[in-house]
FILOVEX-328751 format. One line per field, with one value per residue (C-alpha): residue number from 1; residue in three letters; x negated, y negated, z. Coordinates in steps of 0.1 Angstrom, whole numbers, plus 5000, padded with zeros to 4 digits. Each point is the difference from the previous one (the first is absolute). Layout:
<pts>
n = NUM_...
res = ALA_...
c1 = X_...
c2 = Y_...
c3 = Z_...
</pts>
This chain:
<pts>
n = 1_2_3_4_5_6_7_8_9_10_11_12_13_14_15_16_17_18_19_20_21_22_23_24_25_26_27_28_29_30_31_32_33_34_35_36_37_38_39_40_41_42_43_44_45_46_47_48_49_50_51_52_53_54_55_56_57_58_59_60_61_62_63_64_65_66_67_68_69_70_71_72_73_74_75_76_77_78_79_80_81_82_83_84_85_86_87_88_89_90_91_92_93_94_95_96_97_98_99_100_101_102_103_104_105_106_107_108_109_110_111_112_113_114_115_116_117_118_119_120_121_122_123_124_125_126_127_128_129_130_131_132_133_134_135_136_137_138_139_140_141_142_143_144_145_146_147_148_149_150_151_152_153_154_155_156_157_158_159_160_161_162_163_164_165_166_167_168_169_170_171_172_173_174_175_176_177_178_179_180_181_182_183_184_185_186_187_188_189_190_191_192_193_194_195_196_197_198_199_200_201_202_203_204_205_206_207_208_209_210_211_212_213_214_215_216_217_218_219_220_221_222_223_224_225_226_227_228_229_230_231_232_233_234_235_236_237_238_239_240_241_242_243_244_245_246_247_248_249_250_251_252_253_254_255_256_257_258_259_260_261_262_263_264_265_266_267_268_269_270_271_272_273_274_275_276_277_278_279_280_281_282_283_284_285_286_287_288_289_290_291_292_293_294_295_296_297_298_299_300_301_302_303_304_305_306_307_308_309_310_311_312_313_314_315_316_317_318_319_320_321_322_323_324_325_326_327_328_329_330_331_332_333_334_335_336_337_338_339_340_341_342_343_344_345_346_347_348_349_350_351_352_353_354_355_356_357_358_359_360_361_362_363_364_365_366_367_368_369_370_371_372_373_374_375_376_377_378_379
res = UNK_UNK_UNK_UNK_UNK_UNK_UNK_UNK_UNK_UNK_UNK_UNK_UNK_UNK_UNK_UNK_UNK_UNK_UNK_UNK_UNK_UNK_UNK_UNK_UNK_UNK_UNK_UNK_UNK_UNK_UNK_UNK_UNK_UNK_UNK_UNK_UNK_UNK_UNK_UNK_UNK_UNK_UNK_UNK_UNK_UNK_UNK_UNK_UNK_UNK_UNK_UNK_UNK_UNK_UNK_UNK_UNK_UNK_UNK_UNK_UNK_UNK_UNK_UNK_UNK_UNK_UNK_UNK_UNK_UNK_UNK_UNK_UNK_UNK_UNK_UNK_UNK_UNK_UNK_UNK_UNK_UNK_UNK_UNK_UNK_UNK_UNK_UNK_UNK_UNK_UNK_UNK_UNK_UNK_UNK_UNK_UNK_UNK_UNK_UNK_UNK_UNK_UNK_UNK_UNK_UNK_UNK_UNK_UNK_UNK_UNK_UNK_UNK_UNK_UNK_UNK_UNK_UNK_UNK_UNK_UNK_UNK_UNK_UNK_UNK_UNK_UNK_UNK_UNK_UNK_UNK_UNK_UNK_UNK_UNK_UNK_UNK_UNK_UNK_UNK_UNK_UNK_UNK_UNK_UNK_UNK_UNK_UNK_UNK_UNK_UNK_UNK_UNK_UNK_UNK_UNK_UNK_UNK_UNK_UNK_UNK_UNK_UNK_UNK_UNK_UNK_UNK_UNK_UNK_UNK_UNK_UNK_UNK_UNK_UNK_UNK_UNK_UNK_UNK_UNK_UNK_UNK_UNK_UNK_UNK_UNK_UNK_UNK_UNK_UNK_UNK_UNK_UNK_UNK_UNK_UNK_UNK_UNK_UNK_UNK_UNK_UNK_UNK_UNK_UNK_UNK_UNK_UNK_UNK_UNK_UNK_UNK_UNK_UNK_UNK_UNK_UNK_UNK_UNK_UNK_UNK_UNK_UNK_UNK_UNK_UNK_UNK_UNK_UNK_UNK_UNK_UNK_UNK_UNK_UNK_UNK_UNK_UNK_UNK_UNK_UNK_UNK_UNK_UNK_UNK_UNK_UNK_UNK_UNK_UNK_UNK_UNK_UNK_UNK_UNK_UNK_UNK_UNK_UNK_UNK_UNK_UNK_UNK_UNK_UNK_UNK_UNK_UNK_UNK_UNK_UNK_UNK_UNK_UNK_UNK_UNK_UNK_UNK_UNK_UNK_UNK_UNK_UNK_UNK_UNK_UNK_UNK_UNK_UNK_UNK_UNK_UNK_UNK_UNK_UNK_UNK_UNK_UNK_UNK_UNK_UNK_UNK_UNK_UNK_UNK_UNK_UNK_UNK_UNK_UNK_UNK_UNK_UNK_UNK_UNK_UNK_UNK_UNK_UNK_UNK_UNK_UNK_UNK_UNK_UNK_UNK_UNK_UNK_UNK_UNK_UNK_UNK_UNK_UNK_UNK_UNK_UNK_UNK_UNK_UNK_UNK_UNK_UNK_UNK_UNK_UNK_UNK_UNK_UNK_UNK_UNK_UNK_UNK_UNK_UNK_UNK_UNK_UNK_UNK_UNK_UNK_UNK_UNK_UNK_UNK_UNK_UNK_UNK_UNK_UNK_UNK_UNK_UNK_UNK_UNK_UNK_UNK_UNK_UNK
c1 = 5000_4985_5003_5025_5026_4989_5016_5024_5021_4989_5020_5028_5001_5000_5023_5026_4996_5004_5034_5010_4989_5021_5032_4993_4999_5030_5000_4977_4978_4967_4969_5021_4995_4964_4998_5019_4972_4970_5013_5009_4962_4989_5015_4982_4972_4992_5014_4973_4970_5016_4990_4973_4978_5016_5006_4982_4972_5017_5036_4985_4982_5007_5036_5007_4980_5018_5038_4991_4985_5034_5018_4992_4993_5040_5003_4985_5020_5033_4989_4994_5034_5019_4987_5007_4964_4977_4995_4965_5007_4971_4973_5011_4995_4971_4987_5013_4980_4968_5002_5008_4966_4983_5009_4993_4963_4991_5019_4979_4973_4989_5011_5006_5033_4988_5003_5034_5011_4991_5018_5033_4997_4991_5031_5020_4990_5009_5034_5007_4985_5024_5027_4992_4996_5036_5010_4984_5013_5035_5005_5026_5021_5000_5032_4984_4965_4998_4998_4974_4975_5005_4989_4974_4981_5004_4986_4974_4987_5004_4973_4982_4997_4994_4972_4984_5001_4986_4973_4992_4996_4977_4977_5004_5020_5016_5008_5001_5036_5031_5016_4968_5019_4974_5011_4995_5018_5028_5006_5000_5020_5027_5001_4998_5020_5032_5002_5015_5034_4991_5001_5031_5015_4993_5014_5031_5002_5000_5030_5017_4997_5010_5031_5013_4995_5018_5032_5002_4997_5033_5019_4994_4996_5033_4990_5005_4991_4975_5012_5009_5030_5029_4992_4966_5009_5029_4969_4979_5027_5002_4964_4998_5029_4986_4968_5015_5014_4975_4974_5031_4997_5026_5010_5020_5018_5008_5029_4994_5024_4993_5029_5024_4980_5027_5002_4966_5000_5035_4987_4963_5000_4987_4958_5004_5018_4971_4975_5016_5000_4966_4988_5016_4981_4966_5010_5013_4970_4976_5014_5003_4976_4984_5014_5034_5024_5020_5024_5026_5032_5026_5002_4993_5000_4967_4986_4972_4989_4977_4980_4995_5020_5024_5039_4984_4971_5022_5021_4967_4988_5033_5007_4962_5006_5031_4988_4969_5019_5029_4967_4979_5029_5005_4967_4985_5029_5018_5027_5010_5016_5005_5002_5022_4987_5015_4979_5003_4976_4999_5018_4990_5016_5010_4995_4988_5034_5012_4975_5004_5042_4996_4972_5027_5026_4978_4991_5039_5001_4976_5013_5035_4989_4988_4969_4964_5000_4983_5026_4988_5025_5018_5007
c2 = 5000_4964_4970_4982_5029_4996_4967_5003_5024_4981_4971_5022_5015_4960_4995_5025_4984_4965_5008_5021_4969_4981_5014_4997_4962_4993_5014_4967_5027_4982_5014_5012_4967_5003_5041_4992_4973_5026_5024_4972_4988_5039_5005_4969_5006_5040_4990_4975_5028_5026_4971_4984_5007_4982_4970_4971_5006_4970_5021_5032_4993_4970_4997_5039_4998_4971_5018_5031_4980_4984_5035_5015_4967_4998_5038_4986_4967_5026_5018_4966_4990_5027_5002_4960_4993_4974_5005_4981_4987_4974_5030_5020_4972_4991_5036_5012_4963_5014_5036_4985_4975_5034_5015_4972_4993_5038_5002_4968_4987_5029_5029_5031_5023_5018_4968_4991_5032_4996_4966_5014_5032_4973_4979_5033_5014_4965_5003_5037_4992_4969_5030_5023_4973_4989_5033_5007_4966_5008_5039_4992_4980_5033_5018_5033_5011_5021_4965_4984_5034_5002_4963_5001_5027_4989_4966_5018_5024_4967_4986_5026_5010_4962_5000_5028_4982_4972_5021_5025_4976_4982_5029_5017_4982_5023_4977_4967_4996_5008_5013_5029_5033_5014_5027_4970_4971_5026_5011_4969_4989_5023_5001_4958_4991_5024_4978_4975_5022_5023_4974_4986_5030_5002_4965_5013_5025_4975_4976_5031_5010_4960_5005_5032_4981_4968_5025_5023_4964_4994_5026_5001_4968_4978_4971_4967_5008_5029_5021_5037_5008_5018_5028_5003_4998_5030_5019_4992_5003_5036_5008_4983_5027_5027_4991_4990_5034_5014_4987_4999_4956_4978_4977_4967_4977_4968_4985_4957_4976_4963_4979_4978_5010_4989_4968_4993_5002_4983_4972_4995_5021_5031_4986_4998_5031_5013_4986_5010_5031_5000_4988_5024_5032_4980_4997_5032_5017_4976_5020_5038_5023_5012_5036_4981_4997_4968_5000_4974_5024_4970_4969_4990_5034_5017_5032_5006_5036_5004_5033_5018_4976_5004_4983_4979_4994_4993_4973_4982_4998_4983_4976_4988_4997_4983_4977_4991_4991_4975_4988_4995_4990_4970_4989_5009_5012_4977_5006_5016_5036_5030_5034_5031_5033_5039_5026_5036_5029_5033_5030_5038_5013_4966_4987_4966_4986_5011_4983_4968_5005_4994_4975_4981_5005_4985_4968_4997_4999_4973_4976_5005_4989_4971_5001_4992_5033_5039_5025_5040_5025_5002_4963
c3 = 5000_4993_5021_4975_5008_5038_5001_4977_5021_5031_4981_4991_5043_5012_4973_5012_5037_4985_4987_5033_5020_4979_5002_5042_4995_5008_5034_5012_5020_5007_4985_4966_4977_5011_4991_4969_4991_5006_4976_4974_5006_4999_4966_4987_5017_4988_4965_4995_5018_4972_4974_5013_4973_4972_5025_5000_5033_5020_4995_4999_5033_5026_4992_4999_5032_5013_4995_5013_5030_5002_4998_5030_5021_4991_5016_5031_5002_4991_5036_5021_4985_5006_5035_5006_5003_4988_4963_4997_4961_5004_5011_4969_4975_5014_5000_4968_4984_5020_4980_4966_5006_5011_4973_4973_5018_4999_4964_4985_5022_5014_4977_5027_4997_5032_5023_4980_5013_5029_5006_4987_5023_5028_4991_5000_5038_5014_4984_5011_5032_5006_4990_5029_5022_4992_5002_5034_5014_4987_5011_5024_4974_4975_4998_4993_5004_4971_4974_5030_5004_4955_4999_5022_4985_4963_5014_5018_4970_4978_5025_5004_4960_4991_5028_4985_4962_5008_5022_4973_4969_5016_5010_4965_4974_4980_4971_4985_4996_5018_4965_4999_5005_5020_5026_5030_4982_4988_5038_5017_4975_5003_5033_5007_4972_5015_5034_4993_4991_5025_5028_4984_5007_5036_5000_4984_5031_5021_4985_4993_5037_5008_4977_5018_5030_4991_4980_5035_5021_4978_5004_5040_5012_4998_4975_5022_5033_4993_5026_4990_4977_5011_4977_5011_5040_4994_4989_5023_5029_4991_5000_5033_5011_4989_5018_5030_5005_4993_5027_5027_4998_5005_4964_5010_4971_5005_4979_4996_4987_4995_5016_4984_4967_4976_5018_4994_4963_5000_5018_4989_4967_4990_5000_5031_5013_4981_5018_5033_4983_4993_5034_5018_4985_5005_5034_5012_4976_5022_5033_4992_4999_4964_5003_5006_4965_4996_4970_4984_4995_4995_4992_5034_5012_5011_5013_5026_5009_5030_4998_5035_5021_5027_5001_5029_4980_4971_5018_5012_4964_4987_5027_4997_4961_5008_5025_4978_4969_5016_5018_4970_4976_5022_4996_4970_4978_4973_5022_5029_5002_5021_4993_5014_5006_5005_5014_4995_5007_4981_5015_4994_4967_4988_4967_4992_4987_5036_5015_4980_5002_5041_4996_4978_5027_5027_4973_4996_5042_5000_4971_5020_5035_4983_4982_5003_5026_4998_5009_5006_4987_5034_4995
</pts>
């Protein structure tokens, strides 16, 4: 195989992730425009390496050099993006403009392909390195850690492999030209010029991963306040059963209605029912416990199921939830507000809808003896 057909199905690889990457535009993910870009650049740039020899020397070496450069600085900036982090445009440009004078010095001045080499491969360890550093930096932020541990060593053999190029030609040159198909020039070719769509694709991993993430957030979360939906709570509600009776541990459910709701958005409008709305969950979220699940059921209507708690314990939860939020509604809230609460604890051989039916019974007890008050099932 020569070199020309090298990069010519490198260009055709990085032309395939270009058009992948561009049909994820649209989902404003950061890091994507930037990933799209590398490709576009990496199709340029192995294009004008295939034809480098019937170029003009300034094309067929600085600028070719200089877009290639560009390519996978874009691959880094995709990662520091994606990850919110500072992109550094200004150190790129000024260290892709360093290379291209390299390589014009040691192309004209000071004719030497083994030091031009060695500049690119240079150029290219910083820019893999800057990638595992974002990658290490960022490991708690990664949705899955297959796309993180695949990233990390395609980054890692990139490094390594460039570090060994730029070693190696300078200790025994093995040719004049980068288009020489000698065995050395054909292997690092093949492998170098494949990682820019290989790292593309962990990147696509990862926004893949994001976009499960953001599509199951959907579907369980409720989509104002952010609190669990109703559909995901019922499931949920009957894993917690199941477990429950399994370990012998108590399960408690706590039924919560805003009062006066309707009057609320009658009188003030429905912005800011929904702001009471969504003040509430950040509250009562800001006061259970993280193996606690807090769910929007109604309109105003929400569910809170305690894990391995007791009807006393139950009862001390809700009138501390209630007692915070008329207390912090009066302060901070865009107006005040109160909230009623049923308790119910699970019995043996009851199902979950039995559970929640007496947990609605007790709410109903407390909205009748005249709100803004936590009733237990006995009343």
């Amino acid at each position: 195989m020569s070199t020309t057909n090298v990069f010519l199905i490198s260009a055709f690889f990085c032309l395939i992730m270009m058009l992948i990457w561009w049909s994820l535009l649209r989902t404003r993910i950061p890091g994507i425009k930037e990933w799209f870009i590398a490709n576009f650049l990496g199709v340029i740039a192995f294009i004008l390496f295939a034809f480098g020899r019937e170029l003009p020397p300034l094309i067929g070496f600085e600028v070719t050099n200089a877009v290639f450069a560009a390519a996978t600085f874009a691959m880094l900036v995709g990662f520091r993006r994606y990850f919110s982090r500072k992109p550094y445009y200004a150190a790129g440009a000024i260290a892709i403009g360093l290379l291209v004078c390299a390589i014009a010095y040691f192309h004209y001045v000071q004719v030497s392909y083994p030091v031009r080499v060695f500049s690119a491969s240079l150029f290219q360890c910083v820019v893999y390195g800057g990638i595992i550093v974002t990658m290490v930096q960022s490991r708690r932020e990664v949705q899955t850690s297959y796309p993180y541990s695949f990233i990390i060593v395609i980054a890692a053999v990139a490094l390594l492999g460039h570090a060994v190029r730029g070693i190696m030609y300078q200790i025994d040159p093995p040719s004049t030209s980068l288009l020489d198909p000698t065995p050395w020039n054909l292997f690092f070719l093949s492998v170098g010029s494949q990682l820019i769509p290989t790292v593309s694709l962990g990147a696509m991993m990862m926004v893949h991963g994001m976009m499960v993430a953001r599509a199951e957030h959907a579907a369980n979360r409720d989509f104002l306040t952010g609190a669990w939906s109703r559909r995901a709570f019922f499931s949920l509600a009957d894993r917690e059963v199941v477990r429950a009776r399994r370990t012998d541990q108590e399960l408690a459910l706590l039924l919560i209605d805003i009062d006066h709701f309707k009057n609320i958005n009658d009188s003030h409008g429905h912005a800011i029912g929904d702001q009471v709305l969504v003040d509430m969950v950040l509250r009562t979220e800001s006061i259970i416990r993280s193996i606690d699940y807090f769910a929007r059921i109604g309109g105003e209507e929400f569910a809170l199921l305690l894990p391995n708690t007791s009807s006393e314990a139950a009862l001390q939860v809700a009138e501390r939830l209630r007692g915070a939020l008329a207390e912090a509604s009066r302060k901070h809230s865009v107006i005040p507000y109160t909230i009623s609460i049923g308790v119910a604890v699970l019995r043996e051989s009851e199902s979950f809808t039995e559970l929640m039916r007496r947990a609605d019974g007790a709410l109903y007890q407390a909205k009748g003896s005249g709100r803004n008050q936590v009733m237990g099932e006995s009343g």
